[in-house]
N, C-alpha and C positions, 0 to 999 in steps of 0.2 A: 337308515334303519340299522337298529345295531344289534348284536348279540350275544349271548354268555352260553360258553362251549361248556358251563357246570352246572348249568340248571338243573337236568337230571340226574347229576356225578350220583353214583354209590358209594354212598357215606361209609362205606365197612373198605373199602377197598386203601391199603398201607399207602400205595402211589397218590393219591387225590389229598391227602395232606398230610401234617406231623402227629403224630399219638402222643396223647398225654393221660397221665394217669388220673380214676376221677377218684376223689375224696372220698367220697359218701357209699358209691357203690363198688369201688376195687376192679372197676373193667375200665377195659379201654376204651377212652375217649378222645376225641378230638376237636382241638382247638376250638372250633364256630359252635359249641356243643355239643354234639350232635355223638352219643354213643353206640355203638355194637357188643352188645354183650351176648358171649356166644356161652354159657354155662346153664342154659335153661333145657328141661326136658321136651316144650313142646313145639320149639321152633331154632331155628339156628339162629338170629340174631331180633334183637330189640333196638330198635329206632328209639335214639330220645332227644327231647329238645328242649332247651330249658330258655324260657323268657329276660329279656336282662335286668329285670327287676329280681330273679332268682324267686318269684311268687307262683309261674306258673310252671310244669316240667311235662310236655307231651309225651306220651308213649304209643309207638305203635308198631304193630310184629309182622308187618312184611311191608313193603312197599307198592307191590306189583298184585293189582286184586283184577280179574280174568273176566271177560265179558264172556257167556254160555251162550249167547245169541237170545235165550228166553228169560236169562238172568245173571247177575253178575254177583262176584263175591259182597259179602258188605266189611263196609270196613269198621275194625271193632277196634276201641282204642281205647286209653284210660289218661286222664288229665290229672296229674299229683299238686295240691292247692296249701300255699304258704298266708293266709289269708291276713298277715299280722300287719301290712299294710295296701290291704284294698279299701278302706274307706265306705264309701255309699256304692262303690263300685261294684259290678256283677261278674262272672265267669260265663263266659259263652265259648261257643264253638264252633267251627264251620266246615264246610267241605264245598268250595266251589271248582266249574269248572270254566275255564276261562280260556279266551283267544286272543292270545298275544301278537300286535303286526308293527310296532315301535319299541322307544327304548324308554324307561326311566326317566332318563332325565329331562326329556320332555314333558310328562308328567308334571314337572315342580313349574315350568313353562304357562301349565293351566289345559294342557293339551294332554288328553287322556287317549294312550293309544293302549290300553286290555278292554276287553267287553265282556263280560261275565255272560257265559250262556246259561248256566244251569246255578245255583248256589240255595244251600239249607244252612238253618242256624237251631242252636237248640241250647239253652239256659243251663249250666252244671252247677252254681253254685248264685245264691242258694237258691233250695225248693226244689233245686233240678230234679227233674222224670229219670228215675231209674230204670236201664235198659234190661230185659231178660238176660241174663249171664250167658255167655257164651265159655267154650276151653279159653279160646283166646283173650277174654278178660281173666277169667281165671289166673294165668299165669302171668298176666301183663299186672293185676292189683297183689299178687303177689310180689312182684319185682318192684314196685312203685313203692309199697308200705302201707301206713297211715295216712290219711287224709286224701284219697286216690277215688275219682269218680269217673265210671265206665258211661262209654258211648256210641253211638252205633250210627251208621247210616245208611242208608241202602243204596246204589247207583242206578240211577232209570237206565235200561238198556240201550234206548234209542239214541243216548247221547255216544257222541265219537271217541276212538280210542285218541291214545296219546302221543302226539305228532310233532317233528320241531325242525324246524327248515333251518341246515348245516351252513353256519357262520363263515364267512371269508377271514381269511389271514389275518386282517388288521380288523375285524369286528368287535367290539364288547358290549358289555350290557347283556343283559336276561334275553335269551333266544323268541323268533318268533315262532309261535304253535301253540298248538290245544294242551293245556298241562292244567291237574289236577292236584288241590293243593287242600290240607287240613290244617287249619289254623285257628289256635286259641288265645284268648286276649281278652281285657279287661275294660267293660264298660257301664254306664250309668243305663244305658238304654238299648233294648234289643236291634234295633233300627233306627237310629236317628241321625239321618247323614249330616246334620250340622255338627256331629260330636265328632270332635277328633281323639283318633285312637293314636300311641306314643307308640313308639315302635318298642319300646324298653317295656310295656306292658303284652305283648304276642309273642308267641313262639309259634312255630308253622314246619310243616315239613310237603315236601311236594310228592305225592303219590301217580301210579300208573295206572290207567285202565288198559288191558292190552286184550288180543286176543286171539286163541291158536285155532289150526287149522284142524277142520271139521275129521272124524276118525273114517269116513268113508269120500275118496275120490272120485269123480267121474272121467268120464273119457273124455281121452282126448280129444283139440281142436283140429279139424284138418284146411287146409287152402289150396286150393289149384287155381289155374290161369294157361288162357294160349294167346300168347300174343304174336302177331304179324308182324312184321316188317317191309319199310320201303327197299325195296328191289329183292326181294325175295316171296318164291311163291309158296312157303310154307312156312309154317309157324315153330316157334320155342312153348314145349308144353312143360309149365314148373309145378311142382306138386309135392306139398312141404305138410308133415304132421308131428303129433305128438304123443307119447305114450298116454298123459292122464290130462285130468284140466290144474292141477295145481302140485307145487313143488316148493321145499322147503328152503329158508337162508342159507346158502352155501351149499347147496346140492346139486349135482349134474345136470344139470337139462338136454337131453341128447334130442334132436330134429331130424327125421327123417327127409332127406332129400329124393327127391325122385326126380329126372331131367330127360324129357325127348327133344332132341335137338332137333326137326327136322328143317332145316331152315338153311341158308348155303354161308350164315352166320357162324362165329366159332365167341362159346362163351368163355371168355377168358380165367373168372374168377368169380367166388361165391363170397357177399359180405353178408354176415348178418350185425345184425344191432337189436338191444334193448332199451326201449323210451322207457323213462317214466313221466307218467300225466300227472301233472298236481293242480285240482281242482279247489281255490278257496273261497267257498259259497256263502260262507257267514254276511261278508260287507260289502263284498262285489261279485262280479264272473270272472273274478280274478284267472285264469287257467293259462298253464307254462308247460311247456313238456321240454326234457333233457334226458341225454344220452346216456345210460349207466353202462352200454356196455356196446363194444364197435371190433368187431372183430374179424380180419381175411383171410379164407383161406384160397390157395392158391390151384386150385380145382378146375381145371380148363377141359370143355367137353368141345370136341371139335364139330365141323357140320356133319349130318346123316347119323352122328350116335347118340349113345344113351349114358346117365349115368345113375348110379345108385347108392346110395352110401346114407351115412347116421353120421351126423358133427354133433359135437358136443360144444355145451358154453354153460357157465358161471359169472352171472354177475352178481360183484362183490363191492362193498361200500367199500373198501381197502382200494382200487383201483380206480376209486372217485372221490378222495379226498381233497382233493380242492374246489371242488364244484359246489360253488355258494348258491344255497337256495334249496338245495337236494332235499327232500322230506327224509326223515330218519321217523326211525321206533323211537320219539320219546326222548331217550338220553343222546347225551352228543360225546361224551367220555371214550374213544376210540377203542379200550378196549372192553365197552359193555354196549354197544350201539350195531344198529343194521340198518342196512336199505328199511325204510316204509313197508310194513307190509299190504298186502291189498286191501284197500277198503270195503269190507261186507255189508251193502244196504238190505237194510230191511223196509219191506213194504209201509207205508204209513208215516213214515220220519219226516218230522219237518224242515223244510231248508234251514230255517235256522239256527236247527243243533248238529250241523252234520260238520259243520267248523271246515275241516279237509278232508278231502277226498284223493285217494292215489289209487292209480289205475297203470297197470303194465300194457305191451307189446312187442312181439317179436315181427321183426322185417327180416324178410331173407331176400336179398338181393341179388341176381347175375348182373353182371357187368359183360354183355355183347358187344361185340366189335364184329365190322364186316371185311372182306377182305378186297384187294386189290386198291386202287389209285383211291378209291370213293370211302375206303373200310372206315377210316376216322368221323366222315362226314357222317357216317352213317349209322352209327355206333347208338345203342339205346340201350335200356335197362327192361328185366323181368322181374317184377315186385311182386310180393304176396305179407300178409300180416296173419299172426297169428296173439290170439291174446295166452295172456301169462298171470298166472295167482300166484304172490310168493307168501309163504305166511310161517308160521311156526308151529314147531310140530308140538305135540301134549308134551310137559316133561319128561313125565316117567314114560315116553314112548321112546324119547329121543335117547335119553342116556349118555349124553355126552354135548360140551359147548357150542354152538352153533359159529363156523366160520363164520368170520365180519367180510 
């Protein structure tokens, strides 16, 4: 299985490749086409992508369009048409969303590893259905010129946000995960899979469904447990909670501990760890869980006492960079990428648009030992789970970058 750590790269970003100057519009572009032009009044930058027959040139003015849970952005875009050598050929357009679990180059093999969950198409040239203008076409057939036709799509909400499982060291090729992509190209026929499309006749750019964390939280989760032990006639009672049920990328999670020892056990240490569960329902019951976060602290409550205290933990994609397979938000670019955020189902969804599903957990662990000749023999653990929503906060809430 292979993968491409650029799939989602932010095309505006100086580190991700060389700028070169464009001819026609005086911003800056770079090399694979793809421009940022930041001189516009109603958005900071425009995405553009021009087809290698120089016929077609997409535009579109954000990438990242937001699921509201009862609705999502639509994505509103405008196609600029060189039509002097289309021929009998048409202009279409598309917006699919797809689940990637192989590489390319298998593909040419005859072995198709994407499966398109969702995908719309719609006719621009000619005859094309002209879309109700939005600002954001406004400004984008401003920027484009002459010959520039607006388009619109709306995303069904039920479909999954956008996911991409973090490539090993020596991986390449286009990442696997759910990725959303718009793409325009020239054809004879709206749907005719025996027609092959030339790569020199499409431009395409890969877009985000994402989605932030709801503006009211609820409470916290709480866990306790007493567990007994062999040769002792009283129990370790652990009792672990949390302030709220959800918490943002790179935010403190502090864990109330509570500890009755009464046991003739002496608990050595406290570990906790965060899994995360990644569930891929699209092809199989595919489902893996790994470790984001493992951390000890060295907390020892002896027998007959008590302990009480608040630990704090941060799990951070930054301290799980080499762990192949980890679900990320979408881009895999280190410094535009984060852990998965949690998965929000909605009632009614069908298995087979749910693509991936990520799902957290806290373990808080004591590590007991008993004492005298037998203490090793005898040694056992006090586990409790607590679940974890990690998501992202509104923008204009956050005000500032979210630690990776």
């Amino acid at each position: 299985m292979a993968f491409d750590v650029s799939l989602f790269s932010p095309l505006f970003f100086p580190s991700s490749g060389s700028l070169q100057r464009d001819e026609v519009s005086g911003a800056s572009s770079r090399s694979d086409g793809t421009n940022a032009f930041k001189d516009l009044p109603a958005m900071a930058k425009v995405f553009k992508k021009t087809s290698g027959n120089g016929g077609l040139t997409l535009y579109l003015g954000k990438r990242d369009y937001v699921d509201h849970v009862s609705t999502v952005d639509k994505v509103d875009g405008v196609v600029k048409l060189d039509p002097a050598d289309f021929g009998d050929r048409k202009v279409f357009v598309q917006l699919a969303c797809a689940f990637r679990y192989g590489s390319d180059d298998l593909d040419v093999m005859g072995l198709c590893f994407r499966k398109d969950i969702w995908i719309q198409q719609v006719q621009l040239y000619p005859d094309g259905q002209k879309p109700s203008l939005s600002a954001m076409h406004e400004t984008l057939l401003k920027k484009a010129g002459d010959n520039a036709h607006p388009f619109t799509f709306e995303i069904p909400s039920n479909l999954p946000c956008s996911v991409s499982l973090q490539p090993g060291p020596d991986d390449k090729g286009k990442a696997c995960g759910v990725d959303f992509e718009v793409k325009t190209y020239l054809a004879k026929e709206k749907n005719n899979p025996d027609e092959k499309i030339e790569k020199k006749d499409t431009a395409r750019l890969v877009i985000r469904k994402i989605q932030y964390a709801p503006s009211q939280v609820g409470a916290g989760p709480k866990a306790d447990i007493c567990k007994s032990f062999m040769m002792s006639d009283k129990p370790v009672h652990l009792e672990a909670s949390m302030e709220k049920d959800l918490y943002f990328h790179g935010e403190d999670i502090p864990i109330k501990i509570k500890i009755n020892n009464e046991s003739n056990k002496t608990v050595k240490k406290i570990k906790i760890t965060v899994d995360q569960t990644t569930d891929i329902v699209l092809y199989s019951a595919d489902k893996y869980t790994k470790s984001v976060l493992n951390q000890e602290f060295g907390e020892s409550v002896e027998s007959s006492s008590t302990y009480e205290n608040t630990l704090t933990i941060k799990p951070l994609l930054a301290d799980n960079k080499e762990k192949r397979g980890l679900s990320l938000d979408g881009r895999l670019k280190d410094e535009d990428t984060n852990l998965a955020s949690t998965t929000v189902l909605r009632q009614g969804v069908e298995k087979e648009v749910l693509g991936i599903l990520v799902s957290y957990k806290i373990k808080i662990n004591l590590m007991v030992a008993g004492g005298g000749l037998l203490g090793g023999l005898t040694a056992s653990d006090v586990t409790v789970e607590l679940p974890l929503m990690l998501m992202h906060p509104k923008p204009e809430v956050s005000g500032k970058k979210t630690p990776l």
